[in-house]
Structure formats: structure tokens, C-alpha cells
C-alpha positions in Angstrom: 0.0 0.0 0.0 1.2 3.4 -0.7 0.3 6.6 1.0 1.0 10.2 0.9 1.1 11.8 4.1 0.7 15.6 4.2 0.2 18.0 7.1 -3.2 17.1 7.1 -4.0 13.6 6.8 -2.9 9.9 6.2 -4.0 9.1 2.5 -4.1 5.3 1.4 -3.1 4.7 -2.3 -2.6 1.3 -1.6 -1.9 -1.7 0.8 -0.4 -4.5 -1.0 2.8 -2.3 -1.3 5.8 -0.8 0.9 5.7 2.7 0.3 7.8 5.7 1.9 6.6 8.6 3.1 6.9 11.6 2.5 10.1 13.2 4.1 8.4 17.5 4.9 6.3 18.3 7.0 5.0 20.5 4.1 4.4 18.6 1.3 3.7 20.5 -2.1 2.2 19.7 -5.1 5.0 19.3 -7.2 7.8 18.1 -4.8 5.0 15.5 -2.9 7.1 16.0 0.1 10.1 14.4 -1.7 13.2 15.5 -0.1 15.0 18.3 -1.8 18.0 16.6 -2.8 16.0 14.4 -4.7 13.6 16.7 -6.2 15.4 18.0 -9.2 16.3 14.2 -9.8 13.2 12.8 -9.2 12.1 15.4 -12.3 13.8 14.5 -14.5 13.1 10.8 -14.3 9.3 11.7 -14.1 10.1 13.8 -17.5 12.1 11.2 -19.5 9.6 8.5 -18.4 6.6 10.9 -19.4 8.0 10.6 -22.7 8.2 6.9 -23.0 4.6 6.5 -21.3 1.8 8.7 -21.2 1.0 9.1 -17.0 -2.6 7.6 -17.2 -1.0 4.4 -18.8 1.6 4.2 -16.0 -1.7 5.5 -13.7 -3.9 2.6 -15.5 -0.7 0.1 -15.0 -0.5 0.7 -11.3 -4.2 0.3 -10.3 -4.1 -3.4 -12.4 -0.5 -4.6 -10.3 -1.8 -3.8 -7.0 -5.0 -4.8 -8.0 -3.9 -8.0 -8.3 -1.9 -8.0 -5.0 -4.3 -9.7 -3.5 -4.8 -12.6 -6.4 -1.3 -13.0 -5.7 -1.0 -13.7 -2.3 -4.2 -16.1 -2.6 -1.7 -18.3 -5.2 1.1 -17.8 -3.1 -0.4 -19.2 -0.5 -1.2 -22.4 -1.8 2.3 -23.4 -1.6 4.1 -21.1 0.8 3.1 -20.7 4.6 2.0 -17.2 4.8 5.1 -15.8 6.9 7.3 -17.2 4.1 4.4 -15.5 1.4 5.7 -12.7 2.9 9.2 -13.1 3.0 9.5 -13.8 -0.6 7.4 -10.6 -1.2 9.5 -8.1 0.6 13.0 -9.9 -0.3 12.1 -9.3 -4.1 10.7 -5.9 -3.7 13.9 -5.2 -1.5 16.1 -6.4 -4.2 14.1 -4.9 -6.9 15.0 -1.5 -5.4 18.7 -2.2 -4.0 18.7 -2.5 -8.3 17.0 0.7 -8.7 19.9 2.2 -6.6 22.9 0.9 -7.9 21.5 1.9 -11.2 21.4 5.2 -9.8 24.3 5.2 -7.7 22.8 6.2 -4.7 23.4 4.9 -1.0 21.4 3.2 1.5 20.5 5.4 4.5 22.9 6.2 7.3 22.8 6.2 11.6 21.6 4.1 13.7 19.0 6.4 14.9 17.4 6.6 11.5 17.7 2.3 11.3 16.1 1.8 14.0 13.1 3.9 13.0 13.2 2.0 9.8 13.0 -1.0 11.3 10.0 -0.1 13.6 8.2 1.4 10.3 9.4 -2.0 8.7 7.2 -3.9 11.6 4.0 -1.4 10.7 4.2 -0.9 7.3 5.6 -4.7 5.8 6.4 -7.0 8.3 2.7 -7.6 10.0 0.4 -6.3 7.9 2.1 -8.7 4.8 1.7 -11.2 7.2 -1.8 -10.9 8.3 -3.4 -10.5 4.6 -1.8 -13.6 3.8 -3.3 -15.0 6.6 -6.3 -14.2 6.2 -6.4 -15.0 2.6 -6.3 -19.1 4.0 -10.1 -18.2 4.7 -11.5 -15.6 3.4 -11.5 -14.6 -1.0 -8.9 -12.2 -2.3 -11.6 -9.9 -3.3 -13.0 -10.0 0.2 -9.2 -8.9 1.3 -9.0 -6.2 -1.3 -11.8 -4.7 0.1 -10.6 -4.9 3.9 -7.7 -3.4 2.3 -9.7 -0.2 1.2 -10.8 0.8 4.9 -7.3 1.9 5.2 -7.8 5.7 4.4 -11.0 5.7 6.9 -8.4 4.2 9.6 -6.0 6.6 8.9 -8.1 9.3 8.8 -9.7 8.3 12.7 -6.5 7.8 13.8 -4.9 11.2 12.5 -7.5 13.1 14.5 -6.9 11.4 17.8 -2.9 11.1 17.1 -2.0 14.5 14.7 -3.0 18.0 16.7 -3.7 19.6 13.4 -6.4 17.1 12.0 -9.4 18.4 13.5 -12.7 16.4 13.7 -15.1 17.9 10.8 -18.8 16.9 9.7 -17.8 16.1 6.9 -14.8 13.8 8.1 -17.5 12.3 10.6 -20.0 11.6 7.7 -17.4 10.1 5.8 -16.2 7.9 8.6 -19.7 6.8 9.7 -20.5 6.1 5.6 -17.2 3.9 5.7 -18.7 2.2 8.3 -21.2 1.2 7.0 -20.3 -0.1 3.8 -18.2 -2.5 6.0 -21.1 -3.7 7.5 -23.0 -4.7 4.4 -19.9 -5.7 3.0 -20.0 -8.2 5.5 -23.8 -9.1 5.5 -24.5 -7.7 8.9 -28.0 -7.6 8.4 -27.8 -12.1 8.0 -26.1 -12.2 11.2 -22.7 -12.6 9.3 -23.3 -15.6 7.5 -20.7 -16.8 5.6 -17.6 -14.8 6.5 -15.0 -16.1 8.1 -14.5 -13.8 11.3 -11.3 -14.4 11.8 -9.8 -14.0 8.2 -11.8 -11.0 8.0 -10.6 -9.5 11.6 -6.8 -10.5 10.3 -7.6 -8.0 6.9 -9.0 -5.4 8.7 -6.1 -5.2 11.4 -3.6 -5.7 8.5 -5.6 -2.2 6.7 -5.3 -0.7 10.4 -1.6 -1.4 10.7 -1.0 1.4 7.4 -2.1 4.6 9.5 -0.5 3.3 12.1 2.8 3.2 10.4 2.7 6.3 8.7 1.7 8.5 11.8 4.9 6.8 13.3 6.7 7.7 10.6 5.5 11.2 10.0 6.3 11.3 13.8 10.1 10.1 13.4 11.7 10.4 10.0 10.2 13.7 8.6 13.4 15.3 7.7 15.5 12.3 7.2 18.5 12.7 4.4 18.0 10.2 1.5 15.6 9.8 -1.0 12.4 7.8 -1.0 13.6 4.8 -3.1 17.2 4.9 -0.1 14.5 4.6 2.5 12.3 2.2 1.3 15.1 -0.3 0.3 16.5 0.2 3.8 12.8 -0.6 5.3 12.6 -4.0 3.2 15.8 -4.9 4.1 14.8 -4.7 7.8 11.4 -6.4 6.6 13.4 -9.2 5.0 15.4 -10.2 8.1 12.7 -9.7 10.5 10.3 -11.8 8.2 13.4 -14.3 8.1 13.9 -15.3 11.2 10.2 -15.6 12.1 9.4 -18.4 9.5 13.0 -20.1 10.7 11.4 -19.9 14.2 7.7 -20.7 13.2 7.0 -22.5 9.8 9.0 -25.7 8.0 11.5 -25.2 4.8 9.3 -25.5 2.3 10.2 -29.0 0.4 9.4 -28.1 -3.2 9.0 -24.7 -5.3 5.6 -25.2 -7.3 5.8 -22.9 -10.1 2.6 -20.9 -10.3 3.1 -19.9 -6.3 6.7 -19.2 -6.9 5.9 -16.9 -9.7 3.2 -15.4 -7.9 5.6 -14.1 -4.7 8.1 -13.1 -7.1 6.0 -10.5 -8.9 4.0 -9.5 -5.7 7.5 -8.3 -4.7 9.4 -7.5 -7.6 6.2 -5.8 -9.3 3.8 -5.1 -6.8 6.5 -3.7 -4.3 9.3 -2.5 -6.8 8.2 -1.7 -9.9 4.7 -0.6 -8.3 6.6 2.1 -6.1 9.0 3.7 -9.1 5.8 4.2 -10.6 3.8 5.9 -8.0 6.8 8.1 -7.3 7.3 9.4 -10.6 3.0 10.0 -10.8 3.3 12.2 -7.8 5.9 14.3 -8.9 4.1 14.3 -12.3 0.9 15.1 -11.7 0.7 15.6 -7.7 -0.6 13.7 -4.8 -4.0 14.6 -5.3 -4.9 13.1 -8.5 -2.0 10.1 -7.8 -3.9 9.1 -4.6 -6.9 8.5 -6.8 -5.5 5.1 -7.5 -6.9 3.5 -4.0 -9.7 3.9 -5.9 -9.3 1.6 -8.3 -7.7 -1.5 -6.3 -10.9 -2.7 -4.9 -12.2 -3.3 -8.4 -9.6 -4.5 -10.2 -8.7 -7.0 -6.9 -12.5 -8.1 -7.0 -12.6 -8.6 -11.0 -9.3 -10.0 -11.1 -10.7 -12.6 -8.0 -13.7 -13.6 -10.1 -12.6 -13.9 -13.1 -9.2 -15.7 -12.3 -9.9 -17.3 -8.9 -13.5 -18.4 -9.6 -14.6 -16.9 -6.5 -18.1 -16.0 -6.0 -19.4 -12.3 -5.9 -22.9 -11.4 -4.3 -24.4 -8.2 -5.1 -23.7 -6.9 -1.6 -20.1 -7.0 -1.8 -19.4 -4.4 -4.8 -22.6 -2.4 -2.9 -20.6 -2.2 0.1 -17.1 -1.5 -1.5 -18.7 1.7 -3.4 -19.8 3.1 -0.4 -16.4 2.3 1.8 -14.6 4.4 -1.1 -17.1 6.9 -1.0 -16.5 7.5 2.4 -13.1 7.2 2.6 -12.8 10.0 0.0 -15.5 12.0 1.9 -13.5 11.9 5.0 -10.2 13.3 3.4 -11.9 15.8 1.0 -11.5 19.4 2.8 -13.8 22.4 2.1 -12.0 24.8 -0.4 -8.9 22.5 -0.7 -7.5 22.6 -3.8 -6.8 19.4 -6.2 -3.6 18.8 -7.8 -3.5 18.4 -11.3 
């Protein structure tokens, strides 16, 4: 999942992933709170790619590769044991970005004090939350999961209020919250007593969405500020991710005896494309064509995770799940509109 964090609120563009945040406490338009000695760089990638690919292909590409996150981890998980789902995905997406930065001839961060914030951020943002989706994805669909996924930005924005001093409770932050709500609960089937869902897959999703905010108030609290650009930080986070994730499947779960091919493919490209690739992407959008309209992917995931779960995974869709995903989205984007704010474009 990606987000971008400005002084205002936590935004969810997406779960699946291991994004960074963003590094100001005054995030702009143009720079997306990219740190200053990567700005001008970061431009000039954005341009030259721009040229190669329009931004609403590359916008259209990343909805479809975290859309089908959540396919992935399903696959994955018939032949991995969910901690080791999730070691494969952040060890490729790790490696995937150590490439990025070699190509680029830039270093890893530096100080213990700013490792040992990554490797809390690591726990919130990679570690656990990998962990719990693929989980849950045992029991419950991957479309199901996606849309867990989506009740990130209405955690985020809950949390911010309580935990940031300059999000203040609105009406319409409430109302957006309260519309969330209850697209979870028909989402669920409240009104049949729950029938059908697994509680505890779906309790394992939703605490895997709440662990996003979580993450990014901690680090919005801790490594605002920090030297190094995004892509530095990120590889530095899945590093951490990677040995963290490594020695809890030594300690917990078996070697696995054989390497199927379709669930070895699928962790592969959750973490090569749906961590590395995935994140390029969403950095050069955002210093494209800012935050605003960038963040309007999170839209998108539910969709393409539920399509991509039918269609593929044969799973079966009643008409109250899509119901109840529209209306979690719409109030997710009610409760981080603000009156008067202005949308990047």
C-alpha cells in the first residue's frame, strides 16, 4: 500500500505495497514532500519517463499490479506458509529497489538512529500487515481482502485526528467515517447475522488495513526530515522487513520442500512488481501530476482485486459485496476531501 502523508491527513493509495513517506512536513504539489536533494532528480526521471509512457497508462498500469496483490497472495499461498508469502514478497521488492539504486548510484541510509526507526516502520508498514493479509487469505477470498484493504484511508483518517494535533474532527470527516462504516457492514452481510464470513480471516484484513495509518503516523512522527531519497529509505525498510520476516518463518514454519511454479511466480511479482516496480511508478506519478490526482488510484484497487478474483480465482461475488465496496470508497474520499482545498493536477 502506498500513501501520501501531508500536514493534514494519512491518504491510502494502496496496501499491497511498501511505500515511503513523504520526508516534509509540508508537502507540495510538485515536490509530494520528496526531499530536496531528490527533487530535481526525481524530475527528470518523471520527465524522460513521461515521454516513454503517457501518466494515465503508467496511472492505468499501477491500479491493475496492486489490483492483483491480492490474487497473488491467494496463489502464493497455496504453496508457501503465509510468513514465508511474505518473506519472498518483501526480499524481491527489496532487491528490486537495491537494483534501482545501484543503477542510480545512490546509498542506503545512514545512523543508527534513523535504522532503528526504519525498522519499527518496517514492523508497521511490511512486516505484520504482509503477514496478516496472507493470513487471512487461508479463509476468506482475495476480493473480500482487497476490500478490507480499502478501509485503510478511513483508519487513517480516525486515527490522525486522535494522534496529529492539526487534524481536527469535521462533519464532513465524521460523515465520511460513519459512511465507511457502513459499507463494512454490508460488505460483511450484517443484516444475516454474518453468514458466511469467516471472522477471523476478515478481523486478520481489517487489522492488516489498520496497521498502514499506524505506520505512517509513526513515521510522519520520526523520520520527517530524514536525508536520502524515497527509493534509499524504502530499500532500507525491506531490508529490515526481509530479516525480521526471516527469522520468524526459521522460528515458526517448516523449509518448504518443493518450489511449485505458479506460487513461486506469484511471490516473485508481488514483490518485484507489486513492491518495486509498483513504487518507481507511483513516485514518478506524484511528482508528475501531484498527490491529489496520484492518490486517486486507491480507488481503483478494490475493483480490479475483486474482478481479477472472479474472473481468475472463480470466487463467488454477491451483489452486496461491490454495494458495500462503493460506499467504503465513497466515504473514505469523503472523510479526506477538505472544504476549499485545492486538487492537484
Amino acid at each position: 500500500m502506498s500513501y501520501e502523508v501531508d500536514t493534514s491527513t494519512v491518504r491510502a493509495m494502496s496496501a499491497p505495497t511498501a511505500p515511503r513517506p513523504t520526508l516534509s512536513t509540508t508537502a507540495t504539489p510538485t515536490t509530494a514532500g520528496v526531499p530536496t536533494s531528490a527533487t530535481t532528480a526525481a524530475g527528470t526521471a518523471a520527465g524522460w519517463r513521461a515521454r516513454l509512457l503517457d501518466w494515465r497508462v503508467r496511472f492505468a498500469i499501477l491500479s491493475v499490479v496492486w489490483g492483483f496483490s491480492f490474487l497473488l497472495i491467494k496463489v502464493g499461498t497455496e504453496g508457501y506458509a503465509p510468513f514465508q508469502v511474505a518473506l519472498g514478497r518483501v526480499l524481491f521488492g527489496a532487491l528490486a529497489l537495491l537494483a534501482v539504486l545501484l543503477v542510480r548510484r545512490e546509498k542506503l541510509p545512514r545512523g543508527l538512529r534513523t535504522w532503528g526507526h526504519l525498522s519499527v516502520a518496517a514492523l508497521l508498514l511490511n512486516t505484520v500487515p504482509f503477514s496478516l493479509f496472507a493470513y487471512a487469505e487461508l479463509s476468506i477470498p482475495s476480493t473480500l481482502a482487497g476490500i478490507c484493504n480499502a478501509t485503510s484511508p478511513l483508519w487513517g483518517m480516525a486515527l490522525s485526528m486522535v494522534a496529529l494535533s492539526e487534524d481536527r474532527p469535521t462533519r464532513r470527516r465524521f460523515a465520511g467515517l460513519g459512511l465507511g462504516f457502513v459499507g463494512v457492514l454490508i460488505v460483511l452481510g450484517a443484516w444475516q447475522g454474518f453468514a458466511g464470513v469467516d471472522a477471523r480471516g476478515t478481523a486478520l484484513a481489517l487489522l492488516a488495513a489498520l496497521c498502514y495509518p499506524i505506520g505512517w503516523i509513526y513515521v510522519r512522527r520520526t523520520l520527517a526530515g530524514t536525508p536520502g531519497s524515497p527509493v534509499a529509505l524504502t530499500g532500507g525498510q525491506l531490508m529490515v522487513s526481509t530479516l525480521q520476516l526471516a527469522l520468524v518463518s526459521v522460528l515458526f514454519t517448516a523449509a518448504p520442500t518443493s518450489f511449485p511454479l505458479w506460487p513461486t511466480l506469484s511471490v516473485i511479482a508481488l514483490g518485484a512488481l507489486g513492491t518495486g516496480m509498483a513504487l518507481q511508478m507511483q513516485y514518478g506519478l506524484v511528482t508528475e501530476v501531484g498527490p491529489t490526482t496520484a492518490q486517486m488510484v486507491t480507488y481503483f484497487i478494490p475493483v480490479i482485486a475483486t474482478a481479477a478474483g472472479v474472473l481468475v480465482l472463480g470466487e463467488q461475488l454477491h451483489w452486496n459485496t461491490p454495494v458495500g465496496a462503493a460506499i467504503v470508497l465513497a466515504g473514505a474520499a469523503l472523510s479526506q476531501t477538505r472544504p476549499g482545498a485545492r486538487k492537484a493536477v
